[in-house]
BAFI-3210 file (N, C-alpha, C; in Angstrom, 3 decimals, decimal comma, padded with zeros to 6 digits):
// residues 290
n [1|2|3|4|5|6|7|8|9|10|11|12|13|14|15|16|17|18|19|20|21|22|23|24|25|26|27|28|29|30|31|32|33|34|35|36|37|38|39|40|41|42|43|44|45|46|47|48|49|50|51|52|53|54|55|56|57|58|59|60|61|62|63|64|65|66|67|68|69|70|71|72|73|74|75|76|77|78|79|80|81|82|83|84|85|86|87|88|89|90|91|92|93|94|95|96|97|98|99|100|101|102|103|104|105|106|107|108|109|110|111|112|113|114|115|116|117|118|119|120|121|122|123|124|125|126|127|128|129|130|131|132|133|134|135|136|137|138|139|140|141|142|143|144|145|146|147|148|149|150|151|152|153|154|155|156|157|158|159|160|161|162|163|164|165|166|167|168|169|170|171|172|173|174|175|176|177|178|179|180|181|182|183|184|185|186|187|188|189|190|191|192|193|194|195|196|197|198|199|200|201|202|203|204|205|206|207|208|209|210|211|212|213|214|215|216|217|218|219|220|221|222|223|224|225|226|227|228|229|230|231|232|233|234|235|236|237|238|239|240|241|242|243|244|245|246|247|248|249|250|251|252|253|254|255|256|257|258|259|260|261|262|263|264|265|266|267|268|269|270|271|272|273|274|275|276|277|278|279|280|281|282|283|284|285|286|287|288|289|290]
n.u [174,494|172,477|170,364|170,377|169,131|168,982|171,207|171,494|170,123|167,989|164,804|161,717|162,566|162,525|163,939|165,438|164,797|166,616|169,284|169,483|169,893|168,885|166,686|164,760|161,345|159,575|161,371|162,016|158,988|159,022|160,763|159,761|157,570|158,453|159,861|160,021|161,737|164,649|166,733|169,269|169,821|168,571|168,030|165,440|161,840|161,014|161,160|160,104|161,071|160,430|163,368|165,949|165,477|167,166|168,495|166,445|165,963|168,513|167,782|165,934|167,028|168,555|169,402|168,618|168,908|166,773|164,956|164,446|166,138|168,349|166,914|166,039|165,126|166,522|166,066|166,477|165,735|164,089|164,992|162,483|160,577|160,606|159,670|156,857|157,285|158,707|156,281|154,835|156,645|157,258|158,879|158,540|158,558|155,518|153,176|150,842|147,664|145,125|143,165|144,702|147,305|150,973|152,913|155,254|156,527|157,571|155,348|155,379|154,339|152,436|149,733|149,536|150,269|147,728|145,695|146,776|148,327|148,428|147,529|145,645|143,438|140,613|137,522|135,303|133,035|132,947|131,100|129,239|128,839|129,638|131,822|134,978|138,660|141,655|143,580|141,577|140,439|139,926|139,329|136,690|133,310|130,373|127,329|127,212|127,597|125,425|123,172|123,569|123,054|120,151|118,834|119,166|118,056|115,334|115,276|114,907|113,388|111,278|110,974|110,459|107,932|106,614|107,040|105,198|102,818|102,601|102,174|099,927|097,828|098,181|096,726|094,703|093,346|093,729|091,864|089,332|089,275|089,050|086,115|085,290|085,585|083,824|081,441|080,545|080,287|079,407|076,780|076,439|073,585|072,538|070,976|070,128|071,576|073,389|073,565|073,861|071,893|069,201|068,289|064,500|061,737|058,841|055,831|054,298|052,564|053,168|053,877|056,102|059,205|060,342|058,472|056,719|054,897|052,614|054,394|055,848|058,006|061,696|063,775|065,156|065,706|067,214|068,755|067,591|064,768|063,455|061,449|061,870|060,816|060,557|060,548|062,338|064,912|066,912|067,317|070,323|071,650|073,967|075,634|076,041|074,832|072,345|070,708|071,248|073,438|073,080|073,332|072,369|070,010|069,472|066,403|063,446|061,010|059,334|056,461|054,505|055,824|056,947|058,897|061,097|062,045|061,584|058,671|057,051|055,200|057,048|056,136|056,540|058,811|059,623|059,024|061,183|063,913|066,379|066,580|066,135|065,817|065,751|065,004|063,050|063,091|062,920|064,243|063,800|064,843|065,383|065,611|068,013|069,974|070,274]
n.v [089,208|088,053|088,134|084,838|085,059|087,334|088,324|090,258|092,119|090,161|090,740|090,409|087,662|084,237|081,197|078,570|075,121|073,040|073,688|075,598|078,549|081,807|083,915|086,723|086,654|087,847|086,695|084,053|083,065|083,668|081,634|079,396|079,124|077,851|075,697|073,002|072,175|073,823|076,272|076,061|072,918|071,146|068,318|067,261|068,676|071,794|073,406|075,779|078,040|080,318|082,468|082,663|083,820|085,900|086,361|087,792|089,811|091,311|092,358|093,341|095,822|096,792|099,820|100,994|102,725|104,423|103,771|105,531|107,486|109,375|110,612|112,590|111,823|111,077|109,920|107,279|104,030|101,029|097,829|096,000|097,867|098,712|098,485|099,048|101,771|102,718|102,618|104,633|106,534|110,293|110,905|109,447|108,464|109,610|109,532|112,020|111,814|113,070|112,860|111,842|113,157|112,956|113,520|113,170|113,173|114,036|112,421|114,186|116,398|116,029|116,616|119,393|119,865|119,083|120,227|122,865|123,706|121,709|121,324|119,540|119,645|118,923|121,387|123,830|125,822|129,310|130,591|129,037|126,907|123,961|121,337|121,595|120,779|122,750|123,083|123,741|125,738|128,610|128,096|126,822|127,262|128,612|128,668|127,206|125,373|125,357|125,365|122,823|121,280|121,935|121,110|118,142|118,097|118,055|115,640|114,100|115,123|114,628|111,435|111,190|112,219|109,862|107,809|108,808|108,463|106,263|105,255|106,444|106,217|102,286|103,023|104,017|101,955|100,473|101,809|100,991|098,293|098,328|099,449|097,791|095,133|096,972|096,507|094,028|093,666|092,643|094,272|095,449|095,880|097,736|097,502|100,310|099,667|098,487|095,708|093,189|093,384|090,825|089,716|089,333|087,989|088,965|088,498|088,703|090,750|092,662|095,562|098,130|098,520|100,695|103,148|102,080|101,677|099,315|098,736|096,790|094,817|094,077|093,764|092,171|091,757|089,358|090,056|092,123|091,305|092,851|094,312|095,856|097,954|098,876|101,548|102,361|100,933|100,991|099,264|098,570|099,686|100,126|097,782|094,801|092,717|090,682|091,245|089,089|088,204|087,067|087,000|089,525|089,513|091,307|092,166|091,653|091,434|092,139|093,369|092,598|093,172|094,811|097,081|096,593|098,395|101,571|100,682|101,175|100,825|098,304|098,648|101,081|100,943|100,231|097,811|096,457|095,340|094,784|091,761|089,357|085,812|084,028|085,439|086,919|089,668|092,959|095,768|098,391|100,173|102,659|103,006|101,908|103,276|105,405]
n.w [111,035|108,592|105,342|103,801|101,382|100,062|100,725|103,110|105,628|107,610|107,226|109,202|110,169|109,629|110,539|109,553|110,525|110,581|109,464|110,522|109,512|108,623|107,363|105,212|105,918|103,450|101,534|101,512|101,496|098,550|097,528|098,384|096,641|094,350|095,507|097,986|099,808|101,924|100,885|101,346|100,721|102,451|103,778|104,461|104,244|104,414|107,569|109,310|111,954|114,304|115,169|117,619|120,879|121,849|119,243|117,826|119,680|118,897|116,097|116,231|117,692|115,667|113,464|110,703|107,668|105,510|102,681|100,727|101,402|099,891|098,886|100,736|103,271|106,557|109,006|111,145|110,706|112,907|112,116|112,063|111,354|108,884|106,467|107,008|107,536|104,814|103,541|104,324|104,458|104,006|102,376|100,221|096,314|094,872|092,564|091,064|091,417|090,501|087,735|084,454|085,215|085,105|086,740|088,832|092,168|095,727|098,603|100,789|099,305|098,014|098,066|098,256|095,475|093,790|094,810|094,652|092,380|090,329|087,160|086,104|087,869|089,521|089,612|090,386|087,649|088,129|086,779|085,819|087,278|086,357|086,371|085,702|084,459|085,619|083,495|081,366|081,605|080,286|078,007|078,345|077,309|078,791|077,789|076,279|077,521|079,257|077,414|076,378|078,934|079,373|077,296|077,588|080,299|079,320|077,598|079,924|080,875|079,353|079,355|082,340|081,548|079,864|081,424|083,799|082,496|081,962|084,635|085,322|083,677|084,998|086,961|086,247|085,716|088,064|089,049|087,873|087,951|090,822|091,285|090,110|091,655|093,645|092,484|093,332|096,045|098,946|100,288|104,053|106,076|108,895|112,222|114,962|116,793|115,726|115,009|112,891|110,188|109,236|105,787|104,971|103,365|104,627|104,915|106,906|107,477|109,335|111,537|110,889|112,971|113,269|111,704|112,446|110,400|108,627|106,324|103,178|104,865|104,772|106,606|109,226|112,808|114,903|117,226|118,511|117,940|115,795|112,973|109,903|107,030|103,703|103,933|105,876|105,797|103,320|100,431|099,125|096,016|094,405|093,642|092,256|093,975|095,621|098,887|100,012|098,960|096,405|092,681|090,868|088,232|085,182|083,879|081,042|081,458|083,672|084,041|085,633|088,391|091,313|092,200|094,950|095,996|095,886|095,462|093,167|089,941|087,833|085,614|084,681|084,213|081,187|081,828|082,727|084,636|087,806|089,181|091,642|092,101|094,207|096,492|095,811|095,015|093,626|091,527|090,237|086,895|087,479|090,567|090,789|088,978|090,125]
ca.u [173,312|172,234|169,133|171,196|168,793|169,264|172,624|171,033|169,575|166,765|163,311|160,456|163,168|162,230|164,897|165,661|164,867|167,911|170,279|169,471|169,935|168,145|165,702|163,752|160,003|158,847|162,525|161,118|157,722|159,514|161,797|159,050|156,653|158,583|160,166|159,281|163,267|165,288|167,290|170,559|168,806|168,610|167,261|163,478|161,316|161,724|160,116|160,575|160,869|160,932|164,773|165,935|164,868|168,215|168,767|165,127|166,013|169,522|167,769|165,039|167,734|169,753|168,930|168,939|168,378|164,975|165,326|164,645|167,967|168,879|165,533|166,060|164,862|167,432|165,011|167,053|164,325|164,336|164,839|161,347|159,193|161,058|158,712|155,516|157,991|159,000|155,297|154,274|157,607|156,753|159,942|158,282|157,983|154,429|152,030|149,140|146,156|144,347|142,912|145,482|148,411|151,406|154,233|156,399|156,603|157,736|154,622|154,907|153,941|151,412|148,650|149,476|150,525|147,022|144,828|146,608|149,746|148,047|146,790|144,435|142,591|138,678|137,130|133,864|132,800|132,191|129,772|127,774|129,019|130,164|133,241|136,086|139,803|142,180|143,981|140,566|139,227|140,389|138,164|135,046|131,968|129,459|126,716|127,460|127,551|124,070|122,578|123,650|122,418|118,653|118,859|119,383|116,717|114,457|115,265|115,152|111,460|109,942|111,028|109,602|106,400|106,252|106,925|103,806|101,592|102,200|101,867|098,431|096,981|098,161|096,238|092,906|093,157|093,128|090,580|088,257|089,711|088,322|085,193|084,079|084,980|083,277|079,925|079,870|080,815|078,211|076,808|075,792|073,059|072,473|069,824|070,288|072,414|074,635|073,328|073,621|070,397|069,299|067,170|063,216|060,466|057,934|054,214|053,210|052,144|053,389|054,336|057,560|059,749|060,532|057,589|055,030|053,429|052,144|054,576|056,894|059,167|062,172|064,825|064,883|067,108|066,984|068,950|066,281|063,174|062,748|061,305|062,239|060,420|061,752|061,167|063,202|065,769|066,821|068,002|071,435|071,187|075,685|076,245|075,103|074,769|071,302|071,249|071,541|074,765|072,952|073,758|070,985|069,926|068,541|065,100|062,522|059,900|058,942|055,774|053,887|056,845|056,997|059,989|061,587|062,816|060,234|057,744|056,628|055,457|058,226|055,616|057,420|060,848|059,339|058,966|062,531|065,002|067,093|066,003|066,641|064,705|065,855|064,831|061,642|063,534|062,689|064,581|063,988|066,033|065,278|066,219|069,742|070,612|070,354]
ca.v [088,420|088,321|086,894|083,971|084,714|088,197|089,025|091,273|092,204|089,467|091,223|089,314|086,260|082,517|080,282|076,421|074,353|071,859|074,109|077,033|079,737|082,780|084,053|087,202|085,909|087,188|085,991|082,474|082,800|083,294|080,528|078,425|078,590|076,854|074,455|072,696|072,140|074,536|077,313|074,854|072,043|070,169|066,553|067,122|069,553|072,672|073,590|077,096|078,256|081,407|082,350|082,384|085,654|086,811|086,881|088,640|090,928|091,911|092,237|094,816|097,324|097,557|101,275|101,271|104,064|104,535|103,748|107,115|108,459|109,985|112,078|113,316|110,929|111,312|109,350|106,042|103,318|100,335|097,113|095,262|098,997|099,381|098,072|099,903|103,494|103,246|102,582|106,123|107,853|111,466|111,221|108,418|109,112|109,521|110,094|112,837|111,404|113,611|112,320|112,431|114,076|112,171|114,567|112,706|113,987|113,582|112,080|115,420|117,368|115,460|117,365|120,643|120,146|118,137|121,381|124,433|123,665|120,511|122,158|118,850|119,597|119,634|123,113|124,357|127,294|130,637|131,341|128,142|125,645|122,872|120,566|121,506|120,923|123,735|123,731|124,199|127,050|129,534|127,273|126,634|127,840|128,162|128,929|126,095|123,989|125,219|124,736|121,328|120,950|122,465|119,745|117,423|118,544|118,494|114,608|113,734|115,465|113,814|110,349|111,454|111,893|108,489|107,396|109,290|108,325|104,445|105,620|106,956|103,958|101,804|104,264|104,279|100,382|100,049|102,582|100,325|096,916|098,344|099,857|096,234|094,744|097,292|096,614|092,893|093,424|092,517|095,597|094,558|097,208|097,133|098,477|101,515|098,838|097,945|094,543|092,955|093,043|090,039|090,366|088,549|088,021|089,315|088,165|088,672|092,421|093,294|097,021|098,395|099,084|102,260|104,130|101,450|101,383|098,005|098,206|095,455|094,338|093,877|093,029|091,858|091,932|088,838|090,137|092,988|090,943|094,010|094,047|097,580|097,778|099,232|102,861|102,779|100,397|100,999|097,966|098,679|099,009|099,671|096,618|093,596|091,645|090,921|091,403|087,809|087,660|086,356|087,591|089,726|089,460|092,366|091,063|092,895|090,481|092,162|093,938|092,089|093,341|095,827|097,257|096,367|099,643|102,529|100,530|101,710|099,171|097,947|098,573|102,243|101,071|099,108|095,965|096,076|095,857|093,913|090,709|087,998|084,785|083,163|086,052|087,736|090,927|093,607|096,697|099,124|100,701|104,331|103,130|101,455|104,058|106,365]
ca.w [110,708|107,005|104,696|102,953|099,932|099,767|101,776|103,941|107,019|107,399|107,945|109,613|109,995|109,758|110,758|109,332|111,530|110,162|109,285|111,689|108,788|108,747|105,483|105,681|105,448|102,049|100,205|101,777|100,566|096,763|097,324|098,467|095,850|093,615|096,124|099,352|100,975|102,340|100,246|101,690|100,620|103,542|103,100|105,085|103,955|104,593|107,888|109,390|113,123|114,970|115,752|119,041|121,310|121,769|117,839|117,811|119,846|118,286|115,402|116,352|117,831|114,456|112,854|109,080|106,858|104,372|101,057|099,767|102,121|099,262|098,522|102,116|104,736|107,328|109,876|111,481|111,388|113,524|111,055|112,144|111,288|107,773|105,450|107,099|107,629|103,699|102,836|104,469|104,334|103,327|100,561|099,441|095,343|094,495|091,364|091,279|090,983|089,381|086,264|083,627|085,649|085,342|087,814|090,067|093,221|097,201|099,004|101,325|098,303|097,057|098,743|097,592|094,300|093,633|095,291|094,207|091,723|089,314|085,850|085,844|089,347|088,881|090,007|089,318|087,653|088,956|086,546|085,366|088,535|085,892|087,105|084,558|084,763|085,693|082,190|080,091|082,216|079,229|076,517|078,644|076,761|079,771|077,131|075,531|078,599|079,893|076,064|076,553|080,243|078,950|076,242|078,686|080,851|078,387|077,333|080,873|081,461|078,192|079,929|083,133|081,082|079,809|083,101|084,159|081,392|082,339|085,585|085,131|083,178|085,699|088,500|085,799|085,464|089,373|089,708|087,372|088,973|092,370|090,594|089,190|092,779|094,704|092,240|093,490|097,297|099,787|101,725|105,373|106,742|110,388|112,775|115,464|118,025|114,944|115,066|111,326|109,947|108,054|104,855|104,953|102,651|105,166|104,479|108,004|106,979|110,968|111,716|110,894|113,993|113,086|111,613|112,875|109,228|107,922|104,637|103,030|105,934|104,287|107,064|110,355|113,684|115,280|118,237|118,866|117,822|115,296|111,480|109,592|105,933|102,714|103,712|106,818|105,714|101,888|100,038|098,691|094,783|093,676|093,898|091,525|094,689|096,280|100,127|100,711|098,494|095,046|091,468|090,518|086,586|084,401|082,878|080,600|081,425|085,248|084,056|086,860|089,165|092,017|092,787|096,512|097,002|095,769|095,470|091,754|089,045|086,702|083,650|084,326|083,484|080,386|082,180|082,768|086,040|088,274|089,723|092,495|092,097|095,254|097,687|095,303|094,972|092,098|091,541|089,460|086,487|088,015|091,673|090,287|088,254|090,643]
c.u [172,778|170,985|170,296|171,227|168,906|170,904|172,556|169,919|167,983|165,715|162,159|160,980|162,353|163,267|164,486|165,245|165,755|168,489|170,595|169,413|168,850|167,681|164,855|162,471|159,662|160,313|162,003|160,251|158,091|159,842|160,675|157,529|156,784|159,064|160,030|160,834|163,547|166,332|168,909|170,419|169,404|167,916|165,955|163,552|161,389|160,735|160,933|160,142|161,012|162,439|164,253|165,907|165,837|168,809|167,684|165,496|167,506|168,938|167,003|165,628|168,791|168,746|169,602|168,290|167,156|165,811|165,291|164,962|167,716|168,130|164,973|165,624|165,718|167,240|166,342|165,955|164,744|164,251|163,498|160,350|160,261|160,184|157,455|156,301|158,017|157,235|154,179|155,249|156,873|157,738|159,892|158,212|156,441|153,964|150,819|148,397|144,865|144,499|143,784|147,172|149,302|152,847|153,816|156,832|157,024|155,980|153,992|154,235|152,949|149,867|148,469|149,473|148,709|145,978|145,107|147,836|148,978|147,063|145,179|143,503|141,749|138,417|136,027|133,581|132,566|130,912|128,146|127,950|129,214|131,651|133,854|137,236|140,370|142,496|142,725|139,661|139,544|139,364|137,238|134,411|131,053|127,904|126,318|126,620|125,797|123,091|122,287|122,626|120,691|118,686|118,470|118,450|115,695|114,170|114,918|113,892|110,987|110,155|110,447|107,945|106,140|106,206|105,301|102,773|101,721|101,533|099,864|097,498|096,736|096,823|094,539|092,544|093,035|092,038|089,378|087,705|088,349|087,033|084,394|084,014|083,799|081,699|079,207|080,253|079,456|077,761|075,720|074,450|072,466|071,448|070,379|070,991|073,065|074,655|072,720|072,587|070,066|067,711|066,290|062,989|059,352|056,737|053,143|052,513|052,336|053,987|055,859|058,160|060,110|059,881|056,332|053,918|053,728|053,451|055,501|057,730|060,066|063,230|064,366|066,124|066,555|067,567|067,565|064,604|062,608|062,456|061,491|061,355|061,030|061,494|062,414|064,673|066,185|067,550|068,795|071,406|073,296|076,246|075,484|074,799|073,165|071,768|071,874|072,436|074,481|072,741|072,921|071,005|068,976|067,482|064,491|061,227|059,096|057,616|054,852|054,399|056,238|058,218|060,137|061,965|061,484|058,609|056,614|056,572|056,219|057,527|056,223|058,681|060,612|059,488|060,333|063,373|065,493|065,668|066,719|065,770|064,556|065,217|063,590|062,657|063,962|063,589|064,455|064,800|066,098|066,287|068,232|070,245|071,296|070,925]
c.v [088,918|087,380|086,273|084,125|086,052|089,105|089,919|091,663|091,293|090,203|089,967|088,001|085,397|081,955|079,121|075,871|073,284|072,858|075,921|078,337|080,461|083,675|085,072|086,142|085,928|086,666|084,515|082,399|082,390|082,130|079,441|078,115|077,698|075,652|073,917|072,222|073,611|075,368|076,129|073,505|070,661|069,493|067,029|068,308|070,252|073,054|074,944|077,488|079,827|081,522|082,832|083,439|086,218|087,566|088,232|089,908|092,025|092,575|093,837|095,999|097,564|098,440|100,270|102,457|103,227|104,417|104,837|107,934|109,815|111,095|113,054|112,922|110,703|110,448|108,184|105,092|101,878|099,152|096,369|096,420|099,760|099,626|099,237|101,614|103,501|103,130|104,393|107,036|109,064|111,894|110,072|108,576|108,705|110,001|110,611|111,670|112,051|112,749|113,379|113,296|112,826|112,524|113,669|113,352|113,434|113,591|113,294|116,404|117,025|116,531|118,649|121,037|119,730|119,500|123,075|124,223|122,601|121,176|121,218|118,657|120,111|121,063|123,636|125,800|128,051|130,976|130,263|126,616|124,212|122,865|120,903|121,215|122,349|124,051|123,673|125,238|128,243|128,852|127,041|128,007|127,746|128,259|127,737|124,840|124,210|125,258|123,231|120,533|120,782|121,534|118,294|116,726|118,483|116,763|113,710|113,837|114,722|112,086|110,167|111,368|110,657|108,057|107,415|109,062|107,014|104,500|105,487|106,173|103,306|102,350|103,729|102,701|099,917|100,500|101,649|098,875|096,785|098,827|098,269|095,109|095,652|096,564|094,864|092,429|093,536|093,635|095,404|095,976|096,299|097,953|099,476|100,958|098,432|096,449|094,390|092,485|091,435|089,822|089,082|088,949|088,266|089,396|088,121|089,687|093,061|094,647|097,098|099,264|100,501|103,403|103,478|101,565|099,605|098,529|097,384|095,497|093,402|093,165|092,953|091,396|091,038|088,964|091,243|092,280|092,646|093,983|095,767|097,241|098,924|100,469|103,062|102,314|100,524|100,114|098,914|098,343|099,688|099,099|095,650|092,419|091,741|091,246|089,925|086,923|086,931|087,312|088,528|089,873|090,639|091,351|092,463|092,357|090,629|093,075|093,677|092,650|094,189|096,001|097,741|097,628|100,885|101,843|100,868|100,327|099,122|098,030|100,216|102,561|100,106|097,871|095,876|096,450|094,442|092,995|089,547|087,057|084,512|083,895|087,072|088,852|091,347|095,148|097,114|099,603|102,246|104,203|102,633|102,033|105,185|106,154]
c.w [109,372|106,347|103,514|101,742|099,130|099,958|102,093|105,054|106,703|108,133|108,308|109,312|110,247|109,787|110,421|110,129|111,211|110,683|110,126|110,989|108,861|107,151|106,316|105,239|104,096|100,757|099,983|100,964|099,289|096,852|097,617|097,444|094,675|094,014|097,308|100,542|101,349|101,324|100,409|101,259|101,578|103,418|103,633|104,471|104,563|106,307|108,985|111,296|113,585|115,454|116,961|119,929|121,338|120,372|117,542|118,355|119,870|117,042|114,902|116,960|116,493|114,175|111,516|108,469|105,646|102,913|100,172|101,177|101,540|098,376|099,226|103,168|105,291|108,841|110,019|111,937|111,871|112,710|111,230|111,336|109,692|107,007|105,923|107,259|105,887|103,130|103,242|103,979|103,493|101,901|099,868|097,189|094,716|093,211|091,386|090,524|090,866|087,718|084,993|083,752|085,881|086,358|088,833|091,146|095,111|097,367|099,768|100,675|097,641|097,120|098,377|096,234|093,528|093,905|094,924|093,016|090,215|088,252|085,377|086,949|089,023|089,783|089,443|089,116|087,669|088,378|086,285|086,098|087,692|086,451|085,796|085,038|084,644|084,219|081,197|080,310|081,365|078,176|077,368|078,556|078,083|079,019|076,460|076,386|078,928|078,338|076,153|077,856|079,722|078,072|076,757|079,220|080,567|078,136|078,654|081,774|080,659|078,853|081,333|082,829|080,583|081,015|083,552|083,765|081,765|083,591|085,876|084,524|083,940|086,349|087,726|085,882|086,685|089,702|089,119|088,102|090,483|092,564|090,711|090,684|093,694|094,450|093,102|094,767|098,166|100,928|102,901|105,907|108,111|111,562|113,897|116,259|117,805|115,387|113,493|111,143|109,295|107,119|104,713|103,757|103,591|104,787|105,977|107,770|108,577|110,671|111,943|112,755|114,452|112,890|112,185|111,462|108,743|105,880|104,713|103,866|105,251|105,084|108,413|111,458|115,023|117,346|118,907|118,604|116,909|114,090|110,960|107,957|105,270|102,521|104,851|106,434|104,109|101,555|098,999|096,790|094,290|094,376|092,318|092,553|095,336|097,744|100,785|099,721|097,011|094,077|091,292|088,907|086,243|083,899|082,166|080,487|082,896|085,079|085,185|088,435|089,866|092,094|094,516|097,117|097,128|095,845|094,374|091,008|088,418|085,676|083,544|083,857|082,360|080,941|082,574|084,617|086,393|089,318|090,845|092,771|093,398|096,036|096,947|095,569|093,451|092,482|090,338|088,550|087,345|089,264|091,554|089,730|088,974|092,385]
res [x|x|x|x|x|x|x|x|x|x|x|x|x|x|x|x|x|x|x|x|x|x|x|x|x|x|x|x|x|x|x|x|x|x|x|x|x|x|x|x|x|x|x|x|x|x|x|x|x|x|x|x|x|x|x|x|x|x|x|x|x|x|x|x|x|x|x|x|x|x|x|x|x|x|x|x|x|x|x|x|x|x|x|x|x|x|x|x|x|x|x|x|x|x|x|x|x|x|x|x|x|x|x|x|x|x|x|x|x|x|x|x|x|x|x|x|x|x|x|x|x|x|x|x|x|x|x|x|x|x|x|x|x|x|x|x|x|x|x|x|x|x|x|x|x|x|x|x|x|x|x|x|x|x|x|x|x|x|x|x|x|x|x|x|x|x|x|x|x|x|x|x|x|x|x|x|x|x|x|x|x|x|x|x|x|x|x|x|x|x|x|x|x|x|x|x|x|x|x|x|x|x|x|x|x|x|x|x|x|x|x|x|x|x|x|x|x|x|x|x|x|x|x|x|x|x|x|x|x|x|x|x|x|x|x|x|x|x|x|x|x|x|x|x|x|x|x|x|x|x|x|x|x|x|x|x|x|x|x|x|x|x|x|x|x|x|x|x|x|x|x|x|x|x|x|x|x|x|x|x|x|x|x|x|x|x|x|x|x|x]
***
């Protein structure tokens, strides 16, 4: 039994289906990429069958010898397990692969020659742990090398510091960001039951809940039925927000003013402080500053 296209033992046969002949598989493949009949050229296209089990299994007890015999493989391999035996064989001929090494060698030897025998096998060194090749360990400068390294090191920190310096910008530019929101975020104050207060104009002149004095009753807690005035309760001055969420405007025109919080005239801050039309509320520069 023979490959027609090779004249020799057909591996991984395909049989004709005309003409019954026998083709290893990849001679086929060749033959069929440039043509679509049969190697015999049998009139239909070419179309390919499994041979017949008894051929199959004549086929898989022939022994043949390894292609590298003659480099000392002595092995008798079974003709189906050729191809994958010559692709390990240990007298296969191999090439180090080490960078730059071009020695020809049995496959068995590869391993050793590559770890203790190969002049181009990396290895680091004893004294300054750089990767060199075997044949330049007589010319490595380690002086040299760690000059270079510290150089390096050096180019490699000053880019770190840019880094850091954008870094840090960034960082000051959020810190301001969250600065300019915090000044215009609404701050809730709430009475001793943590029930959200909500801020009056109080003209009843009724007694504060807390100290029981008659002064400005500033907020009030509709769940408690309670009024607190502007010593117990202090109206929130970092912010630019009033309590009841409106802008407040600097003026220098509040000489008439009181201020909501201390309670001092505004002709002490030159006529000047924050204001909220909608809700009569005066603040001081002293109390906002501070």
């Amino acid at each position: 039994v023979r490959c027609v296209q090779e004249t020799g033992l057909p591996i991984n046969p395909v049989e004709c289906d005309t003409c019954q002949n026998l083709f290893c598989n990849s001679c086929l493949q060749k033959w069929l990429t440039k043509n679509n009949s049969c190697p015999f050229q049998c009139p239909s296209p070419f179309k390919g069958n499994k041979p017949h089990k008894l051929v199959r299994g004549m086929l898989e007890q022939i022994l043949v010898k390894c292609t590298f015999y003659d480099d000392g493989c002595q092995q008798p391999i079974k003709l189906p397990d050729i191809f994958l035996h010559e692709e390990k064989c240990e007298y296969r001929p191999t090439t180090c692969k080490n960078e730059g090494c071009e020695v020809i060698m049995k496959r068995s030897e590869l391993e050793g020659h590559m770890k203790e025998q190969c002049i181009y096998r990396k290895m680091k060194c004893d004294k300054c742990s750089q990767e060199i090749q075997k044949r330049s360990e007589q010319e490595h400068d380690c002086v040299k090398f760690l000059v270079e390294k510290v150089s390096n090191l050096k180019v490699e920190l000053d880019g770190y510091k840019i880094v850091t310096n954008k870094l840090m910008e960034r960082i000051g530019l959020l810190e301001e960001t969250l600065k300019e929101q915090s000044l215009f975020s609404l701050v809730v104050q709430k009475c001793q039951k943590n029930h959200i207060l909500e801020y009056v104009f109080d003209t009843s002149n009724s007694k504060c809940s807390m100290c029981s004095q008659k002064n400005y009753n500033r907020y009030f807690c509709q769940d408690c039925n309670q009024r607190f005035c502007y010593q117990c309760v202090k109206i929130p001055v970092n912010t630019y927000l009033c309590p009841n969420n409106h802008l407040l405007q600097k003026r220098n025109d509040l000489k008439n003013n009181t201020c909501d919080r201390c309670r001092q005239s505004l002709r002490n801050s030159n006529n000047s402080g924050w204001r909220c039309i909608a809700c009569d509320l005066d603040i001081c520069l002293n109390c906002k500053n501070n």
